[in-house]
C-alpha positions as CSV (number, residue, x, y, z in Angstrom):
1,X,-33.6,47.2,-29.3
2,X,-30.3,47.4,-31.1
3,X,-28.3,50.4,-30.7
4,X,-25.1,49.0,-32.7
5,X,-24.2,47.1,-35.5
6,X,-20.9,45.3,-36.5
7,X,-20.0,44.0,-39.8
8,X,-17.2,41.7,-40.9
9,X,-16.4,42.9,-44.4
10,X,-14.6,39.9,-46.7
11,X,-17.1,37.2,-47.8
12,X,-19.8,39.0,-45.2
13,X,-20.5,42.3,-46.6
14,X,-18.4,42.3,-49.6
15,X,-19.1,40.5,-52.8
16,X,-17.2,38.0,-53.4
17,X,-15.4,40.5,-56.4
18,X,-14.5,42.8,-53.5
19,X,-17.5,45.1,-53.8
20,X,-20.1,46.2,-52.2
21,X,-23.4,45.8,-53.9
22,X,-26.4,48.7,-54.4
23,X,-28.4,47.0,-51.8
24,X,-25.5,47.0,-49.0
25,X,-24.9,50.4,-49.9
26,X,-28.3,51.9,-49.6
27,X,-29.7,49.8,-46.5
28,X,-26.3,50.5,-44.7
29,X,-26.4,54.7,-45.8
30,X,-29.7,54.5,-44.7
31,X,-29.8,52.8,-41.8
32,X,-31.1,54.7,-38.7
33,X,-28.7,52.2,-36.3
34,X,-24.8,53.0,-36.2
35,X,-22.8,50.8,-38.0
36,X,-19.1,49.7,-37.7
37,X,-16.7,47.9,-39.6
38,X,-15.0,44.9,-38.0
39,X,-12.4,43.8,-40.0
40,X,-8.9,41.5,-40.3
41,X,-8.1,44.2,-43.2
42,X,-5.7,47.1,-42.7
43,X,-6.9,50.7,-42.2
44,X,-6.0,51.4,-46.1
45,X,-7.8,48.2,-47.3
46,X,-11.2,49.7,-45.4
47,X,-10.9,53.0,-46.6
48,X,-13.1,52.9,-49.3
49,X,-16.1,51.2,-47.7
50,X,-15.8,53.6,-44.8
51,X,-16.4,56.3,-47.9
52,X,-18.8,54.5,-49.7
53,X,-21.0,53.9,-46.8
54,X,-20.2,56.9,-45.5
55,X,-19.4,55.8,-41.8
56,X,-18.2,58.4,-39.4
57,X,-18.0,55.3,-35.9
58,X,-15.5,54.1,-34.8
59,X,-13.8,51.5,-36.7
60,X,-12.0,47.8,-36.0
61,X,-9.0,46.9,-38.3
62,X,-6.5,43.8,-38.3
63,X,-9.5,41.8,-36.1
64,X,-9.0,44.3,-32.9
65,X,-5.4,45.1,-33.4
66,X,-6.7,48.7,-34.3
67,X,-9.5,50.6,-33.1
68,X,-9.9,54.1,-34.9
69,X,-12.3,56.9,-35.9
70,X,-12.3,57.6,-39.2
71,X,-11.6,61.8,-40.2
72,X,-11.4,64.2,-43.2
73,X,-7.3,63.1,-43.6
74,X,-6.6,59.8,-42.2
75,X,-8.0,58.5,-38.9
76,X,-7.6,59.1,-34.6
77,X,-6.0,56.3,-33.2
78,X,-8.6,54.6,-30.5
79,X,-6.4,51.8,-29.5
80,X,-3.2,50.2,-30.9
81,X,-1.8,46.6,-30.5
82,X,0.8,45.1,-32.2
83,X,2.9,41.9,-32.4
84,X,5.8,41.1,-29.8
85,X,9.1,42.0,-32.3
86,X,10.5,38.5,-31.0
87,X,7.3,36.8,-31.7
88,X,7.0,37.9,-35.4
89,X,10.7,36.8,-35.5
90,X,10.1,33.2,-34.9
91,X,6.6,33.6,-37.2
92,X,9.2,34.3,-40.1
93,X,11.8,31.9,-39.4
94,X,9.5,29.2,-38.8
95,X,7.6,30.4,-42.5
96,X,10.8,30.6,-44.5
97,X,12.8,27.3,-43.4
98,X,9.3,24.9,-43.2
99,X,6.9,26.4,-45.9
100,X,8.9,28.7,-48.2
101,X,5.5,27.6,-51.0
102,X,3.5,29.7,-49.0
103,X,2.9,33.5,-49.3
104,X,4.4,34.8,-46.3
105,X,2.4,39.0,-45.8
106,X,3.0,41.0,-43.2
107,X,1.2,44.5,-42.2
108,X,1.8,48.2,-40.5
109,X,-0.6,50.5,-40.1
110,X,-0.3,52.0,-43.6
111,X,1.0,49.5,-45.9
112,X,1.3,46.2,-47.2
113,X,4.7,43.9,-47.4
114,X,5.7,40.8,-49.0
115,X,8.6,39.5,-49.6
116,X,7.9,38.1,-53.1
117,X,4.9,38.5,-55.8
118,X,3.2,35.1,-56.2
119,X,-0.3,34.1,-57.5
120,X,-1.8,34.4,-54.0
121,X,-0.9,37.8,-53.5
122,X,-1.8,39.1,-57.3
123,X,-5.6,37.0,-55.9
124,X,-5.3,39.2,-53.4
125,X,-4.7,42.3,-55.3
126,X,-8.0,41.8,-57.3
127,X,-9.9,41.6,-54.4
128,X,-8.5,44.6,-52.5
129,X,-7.1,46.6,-55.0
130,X,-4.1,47.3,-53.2
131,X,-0.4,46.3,-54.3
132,X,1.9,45.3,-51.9
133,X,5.5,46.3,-51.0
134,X,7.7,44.1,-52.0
135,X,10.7,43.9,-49.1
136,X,12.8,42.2,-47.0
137,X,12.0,40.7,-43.9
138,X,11.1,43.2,-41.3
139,X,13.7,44.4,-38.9
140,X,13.3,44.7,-35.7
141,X,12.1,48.0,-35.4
142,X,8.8,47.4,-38.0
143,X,5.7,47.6,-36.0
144,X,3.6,44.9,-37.6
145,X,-0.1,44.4,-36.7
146,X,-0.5,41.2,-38.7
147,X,0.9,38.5,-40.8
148,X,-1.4,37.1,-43.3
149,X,-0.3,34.0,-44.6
150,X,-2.1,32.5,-47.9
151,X,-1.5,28.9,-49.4
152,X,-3.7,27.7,-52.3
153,X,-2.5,24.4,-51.9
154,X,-5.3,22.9,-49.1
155,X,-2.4,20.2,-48.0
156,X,0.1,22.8,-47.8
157,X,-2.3,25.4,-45.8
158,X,-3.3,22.4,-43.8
159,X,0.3,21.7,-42.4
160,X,0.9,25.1,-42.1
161,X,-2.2,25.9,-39.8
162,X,-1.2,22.3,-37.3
163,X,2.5,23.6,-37.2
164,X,1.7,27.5,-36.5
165,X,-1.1,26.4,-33.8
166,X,1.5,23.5,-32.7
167,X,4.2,25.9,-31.3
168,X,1.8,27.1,-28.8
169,X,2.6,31.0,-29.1
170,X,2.0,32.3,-26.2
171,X,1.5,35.8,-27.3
172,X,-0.6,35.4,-30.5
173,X,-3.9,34.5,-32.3
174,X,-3.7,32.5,-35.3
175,X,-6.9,32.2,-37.0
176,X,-8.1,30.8,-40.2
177,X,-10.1,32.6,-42.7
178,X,-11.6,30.8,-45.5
179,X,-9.3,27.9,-46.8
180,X,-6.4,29.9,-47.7
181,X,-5.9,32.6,-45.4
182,X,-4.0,32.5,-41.9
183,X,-4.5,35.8,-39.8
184,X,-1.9,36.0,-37.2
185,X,-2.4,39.0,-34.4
186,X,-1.7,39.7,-30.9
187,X,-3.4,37.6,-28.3
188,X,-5.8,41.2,-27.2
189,X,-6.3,41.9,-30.9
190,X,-10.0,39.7,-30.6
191,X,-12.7,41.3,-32.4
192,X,-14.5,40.7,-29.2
193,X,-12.7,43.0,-27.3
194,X,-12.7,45.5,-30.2
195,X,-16.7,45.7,-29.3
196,X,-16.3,45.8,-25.6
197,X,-14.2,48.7,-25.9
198,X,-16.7,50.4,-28.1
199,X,-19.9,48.8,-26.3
200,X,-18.4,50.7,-23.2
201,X,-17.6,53.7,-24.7
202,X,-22.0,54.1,-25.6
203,X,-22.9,52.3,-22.6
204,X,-24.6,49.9,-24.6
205,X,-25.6,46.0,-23.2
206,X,-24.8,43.0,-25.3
207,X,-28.4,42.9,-26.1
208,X,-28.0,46.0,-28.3
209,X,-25.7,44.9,-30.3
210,X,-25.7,42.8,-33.4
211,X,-22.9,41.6,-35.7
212,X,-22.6,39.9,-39.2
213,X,-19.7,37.7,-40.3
214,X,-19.1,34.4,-42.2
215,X,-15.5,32.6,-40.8
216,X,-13.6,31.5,-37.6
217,X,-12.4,35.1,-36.3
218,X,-15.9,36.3,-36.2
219,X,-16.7,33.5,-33.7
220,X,-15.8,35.6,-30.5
221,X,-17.9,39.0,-31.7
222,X,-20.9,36.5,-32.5
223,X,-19.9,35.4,-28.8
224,X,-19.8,39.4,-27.5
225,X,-23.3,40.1,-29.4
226,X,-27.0,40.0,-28.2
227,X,-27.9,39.2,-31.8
228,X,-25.3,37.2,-34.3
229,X,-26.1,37.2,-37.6
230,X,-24.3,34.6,-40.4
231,X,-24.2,34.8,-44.1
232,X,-25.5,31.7,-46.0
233,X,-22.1,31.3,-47.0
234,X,-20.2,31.3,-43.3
235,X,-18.9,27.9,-42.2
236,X,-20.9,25.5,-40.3
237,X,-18.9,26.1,-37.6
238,X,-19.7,29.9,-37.3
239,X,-23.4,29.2,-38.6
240,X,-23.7,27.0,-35.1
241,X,-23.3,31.0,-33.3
242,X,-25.6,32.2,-35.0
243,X,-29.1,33.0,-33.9
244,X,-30.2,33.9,-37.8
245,X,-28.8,32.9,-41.3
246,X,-29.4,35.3,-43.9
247,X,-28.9,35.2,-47.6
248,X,-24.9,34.8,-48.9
249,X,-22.4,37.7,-49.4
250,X,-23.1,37.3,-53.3
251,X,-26.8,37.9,-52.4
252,X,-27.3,41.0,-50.1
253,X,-26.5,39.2,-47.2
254,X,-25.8,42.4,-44.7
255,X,-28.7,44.2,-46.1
256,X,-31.1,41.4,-46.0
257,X,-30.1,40.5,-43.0
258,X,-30.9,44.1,-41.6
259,X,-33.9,44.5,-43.1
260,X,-35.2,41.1,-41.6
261,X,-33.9,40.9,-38.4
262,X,-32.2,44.0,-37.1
263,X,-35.1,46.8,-38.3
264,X,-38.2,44.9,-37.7
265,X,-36.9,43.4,-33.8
């Protein structure tokens, strides 16, 4: 029987306007499992579907990089891990002198930075409703979770992706979501071992756990998870993990999905 469940929130659980429909809303506030949010986003960005839903687990930010439980003024810090300084050095060097097109984004645990408004980051302002910092480059001392790198241009994000995953970063995940987005976080920072963590903490097996997503960093919690659950709209790749496809993000997806094959298992 499953004891937890873990959603992926962009293009899974969200609509694709950001939102998160009546259905979602009322399956998920009802729901007599536990249910945490495993997300790529920052704290901040997960804020308001932690209140809407009205979640009180313990949540998964920048794809592992931050494992919290949510309170009344911010949040208890469960686990924390950021990029190596030096690492995120060459990331920014390597962005600026070979792909200065793209939208270079970087995060901390409370806001986010960019160092120039383009149309990928105003896109990404009407789906998260957050504005971003515009700065310089990070100094040294900046803890940064994750760099989010966004190219609308599919020959430009395609170069981009072969060169990041060509320099062989020791230290590092780079991950694609969708066909614009690179999500770049420390090697631990695996929404796989964002679940074991948690999984250990309720003394749960992997057969009690179920998970929902739709792209490439929700690959290793489908891997982690007794019961892995894709949106109609996840990538073929990803649907390949999955032991059930429910209906697309723009069509209840989550809630469908819980309904059919979480509640009635």
């Amino acid at each position: 029987m499953i004891q937890h469940i873990f959603l992926d929130m962009d293009n899974t659980l969200l609509s694709p306007d950001g939102s998160i429909s009546t259905k979602n809303i009322s399956v998920i506030k009802n729901s007599p499992i536990p249910v945490s949010l495993v997300s790529a986003r920052a704290p901040f960005e997960m804020q308001f579907a932690i209140q809407g839903l009205d979640l009180h687990t313990t949540q998964v930010a920048f794809n592992g990089g931050l494992i919290y439980k949510p309170t009344s003024t911010a949040y208890q810090q469960v686990y924390s891990k950021a990029i190596d300084p030096q690492t995120a050095q060459k990331i920014i060097d390597v962005v600026h002198q070979q792909f200065p097109a793209s939208s270079l984004n970087w995060y901390s645990d409370t806001a986010w930075y960019t160092d120039k408004n383009c149309k990928e980051t105003d896109f990404e302002t009407s789906i998260t409703h957050e504005k971003p910092v515009i700065s310089d480059l990070p100094d040294a001392n900046q803890t940064i979770y994750k760099f989010m790198l966004i190219s609308f241009d599919p020959v430009l994000f395609s170069q981009l992706v072969d060169y990041l995953k060509q320099l062989n970063l020791a230290n590092v995940n780079i991950m694609t979501s969708g066909d614009s987005y690179i999500e770049v976080t420390d090697t631990s920072a695996t929404k796989a071992n964002a679940i074991a963590q948690i999984q250990a903490e309720e003394h749960l097996q992997s057969d009690q756990l179920a998970a929902f997503g739709d792209g490439e960093n929700d690959i290793p919690m489908f891997k982690k998870v007794g019961l892995p659950i894709a949106v109609a709209n996840a990538t073929e790749d990803v649907k390949q993990y999955a032991k059930f496809i429910s209906t697309s993000n723009s069509d209840d997806g989550v809630a469908n999905g819980m309904q059919q094959h979480v509640f009635n298992k």
